[in-house]
Structures are given as structure tokens and as C-alpha cells.
N, C-alpha and C positions, 0 to 999 in steps of 0.2 A: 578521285583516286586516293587519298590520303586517308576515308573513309574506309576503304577496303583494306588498306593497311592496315588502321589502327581496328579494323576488326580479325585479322590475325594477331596480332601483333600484341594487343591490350583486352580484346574484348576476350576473344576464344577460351584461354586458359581459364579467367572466372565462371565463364559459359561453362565449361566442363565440369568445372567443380561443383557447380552450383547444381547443373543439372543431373550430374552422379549419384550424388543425396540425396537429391529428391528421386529419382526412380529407385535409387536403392529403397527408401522408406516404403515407398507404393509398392514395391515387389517383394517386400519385405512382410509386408501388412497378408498379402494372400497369402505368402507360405507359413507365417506365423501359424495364423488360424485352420488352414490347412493340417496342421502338426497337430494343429488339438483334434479335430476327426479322424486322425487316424490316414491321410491321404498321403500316400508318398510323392516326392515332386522329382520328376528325372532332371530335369533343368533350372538353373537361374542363373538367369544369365543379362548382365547389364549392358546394353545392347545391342544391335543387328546385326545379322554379316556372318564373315568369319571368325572363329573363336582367338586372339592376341594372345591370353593367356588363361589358364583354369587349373580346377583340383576338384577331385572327386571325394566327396565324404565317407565315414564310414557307414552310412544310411544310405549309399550310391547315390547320392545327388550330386552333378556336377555345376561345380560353382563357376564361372565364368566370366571375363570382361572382352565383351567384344568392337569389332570394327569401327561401328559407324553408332558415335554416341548421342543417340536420338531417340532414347526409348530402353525398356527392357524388359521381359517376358519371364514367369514360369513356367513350365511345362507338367503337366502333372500327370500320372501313371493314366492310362488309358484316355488320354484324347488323342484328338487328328490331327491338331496342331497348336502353337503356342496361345491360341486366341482362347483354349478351353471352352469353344463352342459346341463342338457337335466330338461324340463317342469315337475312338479309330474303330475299325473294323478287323483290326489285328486279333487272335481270340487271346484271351487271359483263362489263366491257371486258378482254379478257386478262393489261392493264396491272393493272387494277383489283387483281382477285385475288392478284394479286402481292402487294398490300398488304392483304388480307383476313385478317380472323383466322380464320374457316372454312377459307380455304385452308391452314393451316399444317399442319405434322404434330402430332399428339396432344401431343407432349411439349412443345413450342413454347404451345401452349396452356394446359397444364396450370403450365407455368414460370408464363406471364403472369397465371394466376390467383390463383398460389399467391404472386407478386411485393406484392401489397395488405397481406397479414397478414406479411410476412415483412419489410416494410419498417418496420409496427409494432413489430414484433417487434425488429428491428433498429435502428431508435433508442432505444428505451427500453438493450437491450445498450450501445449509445455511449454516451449520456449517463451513465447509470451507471458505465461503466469511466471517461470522465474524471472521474466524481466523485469515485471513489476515488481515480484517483492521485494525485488534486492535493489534495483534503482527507482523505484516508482512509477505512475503511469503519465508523460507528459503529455501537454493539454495547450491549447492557447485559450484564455477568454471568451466568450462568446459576446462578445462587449463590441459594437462595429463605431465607426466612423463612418458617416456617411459623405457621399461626392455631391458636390453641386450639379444641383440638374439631372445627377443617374436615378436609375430605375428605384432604387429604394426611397429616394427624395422627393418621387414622383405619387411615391405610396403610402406618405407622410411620418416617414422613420426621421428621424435624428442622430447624428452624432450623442453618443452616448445608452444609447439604446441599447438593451440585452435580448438576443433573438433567444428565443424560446423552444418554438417549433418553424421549421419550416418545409414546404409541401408535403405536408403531414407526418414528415418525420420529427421525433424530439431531437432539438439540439441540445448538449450540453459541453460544446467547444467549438471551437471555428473551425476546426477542419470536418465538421458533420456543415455546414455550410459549404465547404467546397465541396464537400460529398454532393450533395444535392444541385450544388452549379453544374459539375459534371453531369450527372443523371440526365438534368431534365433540362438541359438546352435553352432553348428559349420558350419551353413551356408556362402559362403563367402558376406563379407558385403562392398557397397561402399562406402566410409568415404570422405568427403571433410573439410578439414581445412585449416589453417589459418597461416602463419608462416611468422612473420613482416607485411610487407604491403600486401604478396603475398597470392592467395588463390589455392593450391594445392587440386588435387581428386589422389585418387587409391582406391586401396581394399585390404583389411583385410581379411586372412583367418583366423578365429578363431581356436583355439584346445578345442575341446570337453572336458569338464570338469567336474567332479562329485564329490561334499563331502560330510562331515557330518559334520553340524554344531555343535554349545557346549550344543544346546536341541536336537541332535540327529534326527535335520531334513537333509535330502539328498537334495543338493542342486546341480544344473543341471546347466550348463551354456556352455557361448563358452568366453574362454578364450581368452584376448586379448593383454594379455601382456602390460599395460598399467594401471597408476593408479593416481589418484589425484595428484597434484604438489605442494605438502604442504612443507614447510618452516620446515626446521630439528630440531623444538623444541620439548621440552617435556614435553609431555602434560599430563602423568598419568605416575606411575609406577605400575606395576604389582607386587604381592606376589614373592617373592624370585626373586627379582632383582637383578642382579649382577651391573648394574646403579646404583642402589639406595645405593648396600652396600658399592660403591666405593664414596659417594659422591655426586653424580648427584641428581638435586632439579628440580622440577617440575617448566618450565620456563627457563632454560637453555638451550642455544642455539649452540648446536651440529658445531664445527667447521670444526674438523681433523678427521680423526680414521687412526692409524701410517702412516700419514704424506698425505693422501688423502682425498682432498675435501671431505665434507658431501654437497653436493647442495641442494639437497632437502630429504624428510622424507624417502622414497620408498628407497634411494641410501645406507642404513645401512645395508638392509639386505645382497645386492650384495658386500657390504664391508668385513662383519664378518659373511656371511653364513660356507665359509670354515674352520672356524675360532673358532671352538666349543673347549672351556679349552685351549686357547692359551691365554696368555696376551698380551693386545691392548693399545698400548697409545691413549688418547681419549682428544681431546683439543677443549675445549667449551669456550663461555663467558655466564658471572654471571653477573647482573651488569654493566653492559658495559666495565668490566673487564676481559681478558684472563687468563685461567688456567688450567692446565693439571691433568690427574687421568687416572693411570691404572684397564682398568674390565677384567673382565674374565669371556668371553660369555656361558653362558651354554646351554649343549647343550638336543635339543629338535630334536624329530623325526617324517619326518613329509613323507610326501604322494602327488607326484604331481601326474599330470590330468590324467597320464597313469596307477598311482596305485601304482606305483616303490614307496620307502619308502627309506631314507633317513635320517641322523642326519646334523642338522643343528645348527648355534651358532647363541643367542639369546642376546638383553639386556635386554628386557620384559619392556621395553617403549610403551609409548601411543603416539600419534601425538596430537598435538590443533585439537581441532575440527576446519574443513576449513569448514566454514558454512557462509552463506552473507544471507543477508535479501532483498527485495524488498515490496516496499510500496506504498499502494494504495489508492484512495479514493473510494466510494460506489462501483463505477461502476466496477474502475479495479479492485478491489477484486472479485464483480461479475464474471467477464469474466477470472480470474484467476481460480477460485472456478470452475463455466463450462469447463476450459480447465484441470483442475486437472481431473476431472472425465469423463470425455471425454476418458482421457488417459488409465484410468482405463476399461474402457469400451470396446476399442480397443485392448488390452491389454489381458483382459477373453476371448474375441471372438476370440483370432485369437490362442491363449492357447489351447484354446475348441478347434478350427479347426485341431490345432497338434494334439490333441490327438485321435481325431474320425480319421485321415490317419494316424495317427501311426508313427507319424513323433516324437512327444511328446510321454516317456512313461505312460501306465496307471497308474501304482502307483502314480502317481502325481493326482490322482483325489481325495481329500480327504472327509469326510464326520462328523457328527458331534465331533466325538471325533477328530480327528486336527482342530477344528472350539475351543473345549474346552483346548485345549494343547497352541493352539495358543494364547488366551484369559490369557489363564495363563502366558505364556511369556510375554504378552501383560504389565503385571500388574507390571512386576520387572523394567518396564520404567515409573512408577505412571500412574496418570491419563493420563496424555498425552500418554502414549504408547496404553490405551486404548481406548482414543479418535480416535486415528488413526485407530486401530481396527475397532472399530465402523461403521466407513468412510468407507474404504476399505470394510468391509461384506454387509455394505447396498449397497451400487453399485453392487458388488456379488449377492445380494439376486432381484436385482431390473431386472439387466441382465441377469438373470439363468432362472427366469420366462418369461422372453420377448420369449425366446428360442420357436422354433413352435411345440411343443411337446403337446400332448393332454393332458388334466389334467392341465397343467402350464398354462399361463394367454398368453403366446403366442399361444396356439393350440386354446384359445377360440378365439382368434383374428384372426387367420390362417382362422377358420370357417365361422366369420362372415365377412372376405373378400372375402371368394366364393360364401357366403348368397349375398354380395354387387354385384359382376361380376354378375352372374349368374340368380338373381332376385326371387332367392328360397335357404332356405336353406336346409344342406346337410339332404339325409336322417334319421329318428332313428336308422335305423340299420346299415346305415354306422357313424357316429355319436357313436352307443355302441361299433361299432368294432375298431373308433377309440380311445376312451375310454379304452379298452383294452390293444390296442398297447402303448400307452400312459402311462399305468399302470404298465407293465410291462418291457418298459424301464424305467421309475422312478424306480419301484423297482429292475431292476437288476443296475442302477447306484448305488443304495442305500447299494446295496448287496458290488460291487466292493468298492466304498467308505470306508464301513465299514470295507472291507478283511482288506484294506490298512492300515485303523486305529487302529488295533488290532494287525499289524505287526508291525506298526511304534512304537506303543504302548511298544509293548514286545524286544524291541531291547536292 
């Protein structure tokens, strides 16, 4: 219940915002390019339903914000309806057609369609490129720690190793590692890195792994035993820290725990997992000064990748953020910005392709209420958590349309590439039939989406 609240409540209003933007830009993008051809647009309208409020331009376009904010349409001079699929049958004036988008040449059309995902596509690239030049582009090391006994251990990695490449993508940060955790499941993956001067390959079988995060999203991966190679300070303390009651000050640097090395952040838990309500002598420097402090880890119950459940000891410490920057001028931020999104790109596609063979489960396909949940987590990291948002759903919304599905802005492009081949376009009747099909996978995505959301919802 508390769930459904704080999705009016907290979620909805960023959901709006966020989603406003972005369909403004995408409906923005066809009427844009529209206007260089010469096409008048009777409607735009941000959207479905009934019209809340509007204005009519001095071009007769009616601007519009309507009902039910899940979408939004252009309507342009001589179609049948806002899908700009198929010609009305109303007849036009000579003038008319001038301003028709039926009338235009194929490519004139094909620009205007392709203008919606490209205008996506294209603020996400700006925003990003200013974000780099003016703050830089942050990054973690690709620099791992490896776990005793995990799948990287098993594959003869080390603590201290530089991943390289992994399942054939190049890394050069560790969040292209998680990239590929995500991806590829528990697919095995081949890893080349880096150890001293030498450059090492093998492969990694990952272990399939499923959680739920602290907003009760189910999070899917392939486990690889393996984690940043952060410096054993402390970076946050948590509520009822047994750290903190002993002592320990945010900035201290983790020496001992009863008489064994702390090398790096990851090596605490392998230290005092066993170790829940036992006392630990714990010898850190303050200061550039050594000093010792007994904690007493408590102890917390947790869940690995097979489900088995588990008590484990805790200090409830944070790590420094191991974050680095990289800095650019116009261009490399440009080319940083297109490689950001690139990424993203690749990324949905090959997502989508799991899940249409079933490789990926479906409940992973969300719809607007995880779009509105998400927006709200989005917002407990400020603006920046939302900006990122932002980024991330316009790419989403820019590639989801590219898609060659009828109805989306790739099935009109799908068409008018066999209008191109073929030197005629498709029938109306095959044209309504695929209009149909098109309709009706939209809305049985929209159905499955929704299940998901309503479940994810009520959990």
C-alpha cells in the first residue's frame, strides 16, 4: 500500500516532468523537419484524450497539452490520423497539397519520421557533451579486486588486475563491466587483462544472479566475483554502526582486523563475514597516526545468487567513492557524448533481443509506472539523478521507436524502404493489415509492461 502512495505522491510529478520533455523533444523533432519541407502540421499535441489546454498559431497549428500524459502526436495536413500512416480520403485544394505530407517526395518523409528518434537521440548527445566539458566525464578504474573462490578466481584473475576487454567488448572503466554483467547473464565471457607489463586472456563463467534492490527492484546479472579495488577508507557510516560506536570517523584508514591485512575495501567483508557478535580488534590510522578499537560486527542476513540465506557480520561502513574524471575540449566531449549513447543504444538492442528469445525474462519489460518509480528514485540523487534519467529514457524512447514495428516510426521507415526498393508503395490493404499487427503488438507490450508494473508495484 505505501508503494501505491508514494507513487502518487513522489513518483508521478517527476514521471510527468520527465516524460513531457521527452515527448515534447520527439514531437518536436518531426515538426521540426516537417517545416523544412514545406509540410504544415494541423496538430501538436502532448498527449491523448481530451484537449486541458491549447493555442492556435499564426500558421494554424494547434499547440496543445492534453489528458492523459503518456505519449504525444503530430498531426500533419492530409493524413487519416495522428499515426501519419496512410493518406485521409478528404480531398485537398492544390494549395493544400502543397502542404501535405503525402504529397512530398519519399525522402522528405522518411527525414520527417526519422526527425522524432533523432531529436532523442540528439539531446541526450548535447546534454552529455556539455556535461563533460564543464564537469568532466566520470569513470571508476577498471582496476578489480578479486573474491576468494568467485568466478574470476577461478579464471586465474587477481586482485590488482586491469580488465581490458571483456566478452569482446573493450573496457576502459568498471562500469563497462557491469555493462556486460548485465548483458550476458551467466553466459561465459572472454576477459583479457592486464597484470604488470603482461597482457593475459581466459574466460569467466559467471554465476547467475538475482536480487532485490532497497526500491524493491529485481536485479538480474551474472555474477563475477569481482569488485572495484578501492583503498580500505571510510567513506560513510551507516545508522547503527558498530564502526562508528567504537570510534571509527569517516576518513580513516582501515589497517588490521585481528592481525590481518585490510588491502583493499571488498577484503572486510571476507575478513568479518564469519564473524557476526564476535569482537574484533580493528587497527586503523587517523591522522597519519596508528590506533586500535574493538567493534562488534553485527550481524545482518543476507541471500546469495542461489537464494540460500545466510547471517553475516557487518561494520555498516561506506567506501570513498573511487570515481576519476576525464577532460575534454569541444570535440572530445562530443565524441565522449556519441560514445555514451552509443553504448546505451547497444545496450536496449541486444536487452530487446534477450528478451524476444527468451534468453532475458519478460518481466524485465517495464512500462509507464517503472518509468514513474524510476523517476522517483531518480530524484533522492537531486537533479543530477534526474538528469541522468532524462539521458538514459530519451535514448530509450528514441530506439524503441526506431524498432520496425508498425505504428512506431521504424515500421513507417520499414515501409518506405520497400516504397525505395520496389518503386511503389505497399498496398492499403496490406499497409491496414500491417497497421493492425502493429497495434496489436504495441498494445499487448503495453498490456505485459503494465502486468509487470502493477506487480512490481504491489510487492
Amino acid at each position: 500500500m505505501q508503494s501505491v502512495i508514494s507513487l502518487f505522491t513522489t513518483y508521478l510529478p517527476y514521471f510527468i516532468l520527465v516524460l513531457t520533455l521527452l515527448v515534447f523533444i520527439h514531437e518536436f523533432g518531426h515538426y521540426w523537419v516537417a517545416r523544412r519541407f514545406g509540410i504544415h502540421a494541423e496538430v501538436f499535441s502532448i498527449g491523448f484524450g481530451p484537449e486541458l489546454f491549447g493555442w492556435t498559431d499564426r500558421r494554424g497549428t494547434r499547440w496543445k497539452v492534453s489528458a492523459i500524459p503518456l505519449g504525444g502526436y503530430v498531426k500533419f495536413l492530409g493524413d487519416s490520423d495522428a499515426t501519419s500512416a496512410t493518406p485521409s480520403d478528404v480531398p485537398l485544394s492544390e494549395e493544400q497539397k502543397r502542404g501535405a505530407f503525402f504529397s512530398k517526395p519519399l525522402y522528405a518523409r522518411a527525414a520527417v519520421v526519422l526527425g522524432g528518434p533523432a531529436a532523442n537521440l540528439l539531446f541526450a548527445v548535447v546534454v552529455l557533451t556539455i556535461v563533460f566539458l564543464v564537469a568532466g566525464e566520470p569513470y571508476s578504474p577498471a582496476t578489480v579486486a578479486v573474491q576468494v573462490d568467485g568466478p574470476a578466481a577461478k579464471a586465474g584473475l587477481r586482485t590488482g588486475d586491469e580488465i581490458v576487454r571483456l566478452a569482446d567488448r573493450k573496457v576502459d572503466r568498471y562500469e563497462d563491466i557491469m555493462g556486460s554483467q548485465f548483458l550476458y547473464l551467466a553466459k561465459p565471457m572472454a576477459v583479457e587483462y592486464r597484470r604488470g607489463g603482461q597482457l593475459l586472456h581466459g574466460e569467466i563463467i559467471p554465476q547467475f544472479c538475482e536480487r532485490t534492490d532497497r526500491y524493491n527492484n529485481t536485479l538480474r546479472y551474472g555474477e563475477l566475483g569481482m569488485d572495484q579495488l578501492i583503498r580500505p577508507v571510510v567513506g560513510g557510516l551507516l545508522p547503527n554502526s558498530p564502526a562508528e560506536a567504537a570510534g571509527l570517523k569517516v576518513g580513516d584508514l582501515l589497517l588490521e582486523i585481528d592481525g590481518k591485512p585490510v588491502e583493499y575495501f571488498s577484503r572486510i567483508p571476507e575478513l568479518i563475514g564469519a564473524r557476526a557478535g564476535q569482537p574484533m580488534v580493528v587497527k586503523y590510522a587517523r591522522d597519519g597516526q596508528s590506533a586500535e578499537t574493538t567493534i562488534v560486527p553485527v550481524a545482518d542476513k543476507v541471500a546469495d545468487c542461489a537464494g540460500k540465506e545466510r547471517i553475516v557480520g557487518r561494520l555498516r561502513v561506506r567506501p570513498v567513492a573511487n570515481m576519476e574524471r576525464r577532460h575534454y575540449g569541444v570535440l572530445g566531449a562530443m565524441g565522449a557524448g556519441v560514445g555514451a549513447v552509443w553504448d546505451m543504444t547497444t545496450m536496449f538492442y541486444t536487452s530487446m533481443g534477450q528478451i524476444l528469445t527468451a534468453s532475458r525474462p519478460i518481466d524485465e519489460l517495464g512500462g509507464p509506472i517503472r518509468i514513474a518509480k524510476a523517476a522517483g528514485e531518480a530524484s533522492h540523487a537531486g537533479w543530477g539523478g534526474i538528469l541522468n534519467l532524462m539521458i538514459a529514457l530519451s535514448v530509450v524512447l528514441g530506439v524503441f521507436n526506431l524498432l520496425p514495428v508498425p505504428m512506431l516510426d521504424g515500421g513507417h521507415l520499414a515501409m518506405y524502404l520497400y516504397e525505395a526498393i520496389r518503386g511503389k508503395p505497399l498496398s492499403l490493404r496490406v499497409q491496414e493489415l500491417g497497421l493492425r499487427v502493429g497495434f496489436a503488438l504495441v498494445i499487448g507490450m503495453a498490456l505485459i509492461a503494465t502486468f509487470n508494473d502493477i506487480t512490481l508495484l504491489l510487492r
